[in-house]
C-alpha positions in Angstrom: -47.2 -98.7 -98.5 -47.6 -101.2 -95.4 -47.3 -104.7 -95.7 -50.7 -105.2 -96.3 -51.1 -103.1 -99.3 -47.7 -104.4 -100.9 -49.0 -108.0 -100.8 -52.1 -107.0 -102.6 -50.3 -105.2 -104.8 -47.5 -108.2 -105.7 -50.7 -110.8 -105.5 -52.2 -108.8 -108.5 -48.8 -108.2 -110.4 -48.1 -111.9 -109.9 -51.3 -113.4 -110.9 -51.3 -111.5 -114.0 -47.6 -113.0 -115.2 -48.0 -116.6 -113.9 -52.2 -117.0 -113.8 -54.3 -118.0 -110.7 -53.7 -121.5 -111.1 -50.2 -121.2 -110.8 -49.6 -118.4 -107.9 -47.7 -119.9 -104.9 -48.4 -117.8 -101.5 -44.3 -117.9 -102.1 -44.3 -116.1 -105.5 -46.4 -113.6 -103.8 -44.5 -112.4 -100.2 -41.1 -112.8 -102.3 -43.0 -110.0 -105.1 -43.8 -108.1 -101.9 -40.5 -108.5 -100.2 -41.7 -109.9 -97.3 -42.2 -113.1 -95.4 -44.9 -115.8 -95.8 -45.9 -115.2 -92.4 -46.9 -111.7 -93.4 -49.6 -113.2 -95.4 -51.0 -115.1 -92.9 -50.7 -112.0 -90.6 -52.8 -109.8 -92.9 -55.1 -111.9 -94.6 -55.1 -115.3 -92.2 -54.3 -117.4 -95.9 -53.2 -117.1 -99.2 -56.9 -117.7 -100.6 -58.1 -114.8 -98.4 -55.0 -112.5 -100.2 -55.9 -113.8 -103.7 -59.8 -113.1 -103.1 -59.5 -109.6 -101.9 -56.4 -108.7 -104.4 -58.8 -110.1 -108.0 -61.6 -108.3 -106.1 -60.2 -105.0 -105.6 -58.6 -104.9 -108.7 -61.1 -105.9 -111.0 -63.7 -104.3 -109.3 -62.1 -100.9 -109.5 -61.0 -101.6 -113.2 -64.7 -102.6 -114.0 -66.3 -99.8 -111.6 -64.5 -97.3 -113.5 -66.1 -98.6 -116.4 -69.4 -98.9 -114.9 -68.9 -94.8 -113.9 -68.5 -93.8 -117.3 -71.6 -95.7 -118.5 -73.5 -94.0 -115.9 -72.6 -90.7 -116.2 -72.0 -90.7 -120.5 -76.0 -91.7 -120.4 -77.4 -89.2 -117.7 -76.0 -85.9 -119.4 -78.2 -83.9 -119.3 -81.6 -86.9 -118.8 -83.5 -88.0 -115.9 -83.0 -91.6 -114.4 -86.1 -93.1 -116.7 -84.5 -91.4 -120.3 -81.1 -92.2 -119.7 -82.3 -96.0 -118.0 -81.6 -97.7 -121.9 -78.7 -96.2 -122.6 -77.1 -96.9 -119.4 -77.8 -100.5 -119.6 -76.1 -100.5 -123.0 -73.0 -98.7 -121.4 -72.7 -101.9 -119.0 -72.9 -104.4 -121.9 -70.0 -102.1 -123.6 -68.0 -102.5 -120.1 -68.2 -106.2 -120.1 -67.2 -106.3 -123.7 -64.1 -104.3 -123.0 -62.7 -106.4 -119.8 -63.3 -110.0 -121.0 -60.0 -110.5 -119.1 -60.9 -108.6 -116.3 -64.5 -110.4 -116.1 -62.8 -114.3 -116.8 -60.5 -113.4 -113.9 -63.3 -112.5 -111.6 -64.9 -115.7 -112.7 -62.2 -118.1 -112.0 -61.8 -116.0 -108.3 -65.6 -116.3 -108.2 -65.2 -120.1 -108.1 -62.9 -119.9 -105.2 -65.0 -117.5 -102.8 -68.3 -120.0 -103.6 -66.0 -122.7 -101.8 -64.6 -120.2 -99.2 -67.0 -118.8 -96.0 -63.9 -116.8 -95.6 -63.8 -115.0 -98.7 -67.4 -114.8 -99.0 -67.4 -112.8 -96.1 -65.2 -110.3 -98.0 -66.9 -110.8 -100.9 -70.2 -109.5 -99.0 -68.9 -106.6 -97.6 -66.9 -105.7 -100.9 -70.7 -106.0 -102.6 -72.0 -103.6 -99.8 -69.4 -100.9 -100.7 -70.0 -101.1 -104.3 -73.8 -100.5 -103.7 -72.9 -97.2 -101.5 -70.2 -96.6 -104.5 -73.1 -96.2 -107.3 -75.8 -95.1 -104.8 -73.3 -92.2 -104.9 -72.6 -91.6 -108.3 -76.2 -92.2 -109.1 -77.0 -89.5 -106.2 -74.6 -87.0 -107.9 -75.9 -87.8 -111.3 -79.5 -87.7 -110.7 -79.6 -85.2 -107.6 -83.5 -85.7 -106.8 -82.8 -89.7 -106.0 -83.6 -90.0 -102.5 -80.6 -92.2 -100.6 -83.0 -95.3 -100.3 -84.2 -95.1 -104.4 -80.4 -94.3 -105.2 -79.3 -97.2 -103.7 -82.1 -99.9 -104.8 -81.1 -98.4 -108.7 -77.5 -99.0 -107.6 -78.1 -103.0 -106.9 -80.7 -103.2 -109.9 -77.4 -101.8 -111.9 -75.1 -103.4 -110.1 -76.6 -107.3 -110.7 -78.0 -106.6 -114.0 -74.4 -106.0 -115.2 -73.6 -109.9 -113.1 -75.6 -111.0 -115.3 -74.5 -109.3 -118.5 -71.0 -109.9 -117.4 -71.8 -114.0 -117.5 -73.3 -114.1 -120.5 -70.7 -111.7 -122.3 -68.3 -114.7 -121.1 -70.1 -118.0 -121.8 -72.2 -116.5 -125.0 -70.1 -113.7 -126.7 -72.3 -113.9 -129.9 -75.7 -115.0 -128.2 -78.1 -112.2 -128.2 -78.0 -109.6 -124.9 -80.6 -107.9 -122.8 -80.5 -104.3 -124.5 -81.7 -101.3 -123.1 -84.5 -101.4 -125.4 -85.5 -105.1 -124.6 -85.5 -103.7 -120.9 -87.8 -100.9 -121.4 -90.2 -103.4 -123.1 -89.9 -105.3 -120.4 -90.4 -102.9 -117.7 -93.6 -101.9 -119.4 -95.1 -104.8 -119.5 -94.5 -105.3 -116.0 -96.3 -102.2 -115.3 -99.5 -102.9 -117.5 -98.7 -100.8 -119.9 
């Protein structure tokens, strides 16, 4: 590994042992075995590391998770019969990395105050769409690239919006696959 990649690697290892709050850029280069500078070489600040380490960790934790609930409910089922049961899959994923999910939250909080980050954050958000567009391509083979990847950000920010509410209102009551298939017929006249 370069320099780079052992920073985000130590910036991970150490947030989870000390918390966000308490990471020093310090704590991090001497995890990595390099110098301070070498943050500001790679990332321009220690922000920018943080942002891009919780990303890319949690998003690949979480998008593994996401992958499973995709492919578990399209076995064998078009995109429309397997739409409920995939939805259902994400509420299981955000149930099952509460950690994972607070984390992004508490990173969240520092890109909204950082152009920087959000930058990253943007282009991260891009990636993930072409990620599922993908897997939803390889799943469901007749998807054309252009419906694959609209289903990918419907996906994609239903499960923000899943993952918030898993966090702030555990035992409140959750948008189910069935409530969206209601709700997608009604919104077709039917």
């Amino acid at each position: 590994m370069g320099n780079r990649e052992d920073l985000l690697a130590a910036a991970k290892k150490v947030i989870l042992e000390r918390g966000l709050a308490k990471v020093t850029a310090r704590d991090i280069a001497g995890a990595a075995g390099v110098s301070l500078a070498a943050i500001g070489y790679h990332f321009g600040s220690k922000d920018r590391l943080v942002s891009e380490a919780i990303t890319m960790s949690v998003g690949s934790e979480i998008g593994d998770g996401m992958d499973e609930a995709i492919r578990a409910a399209g076995e064998g089922r078009s995109l429309p019969e397997s739409f409920a049961s995939t939805l259902n899959g994400l509420v299981d994923v955000a149930f099952r990395h509460r950690e994972q999910l607070l984390l992004s939250l508490e990173n969240g909080m520092r890109i909204a105050r950082s152009p920087d980050s959000q930058e990253f954050l943007a282009e991260a958000t891009g990636e993930a769409y072409t990620e599922l567009a993908g897997l939803l391509r390889e799943v469901y083979p007749d998807l054309s690239a252009e419906q694959a990847r609209a289903v990918a950000k419907l996906y994609f920010v239903l499960f923000q919006g899943i993952a918030m509410l898993t966090l702030l209102g555990p035992d409140g009551e959750m948008l189910l696959g069935d409530d969206l298939e209601v709700a997608l017929s009604a919104l077709q006249g039917k």
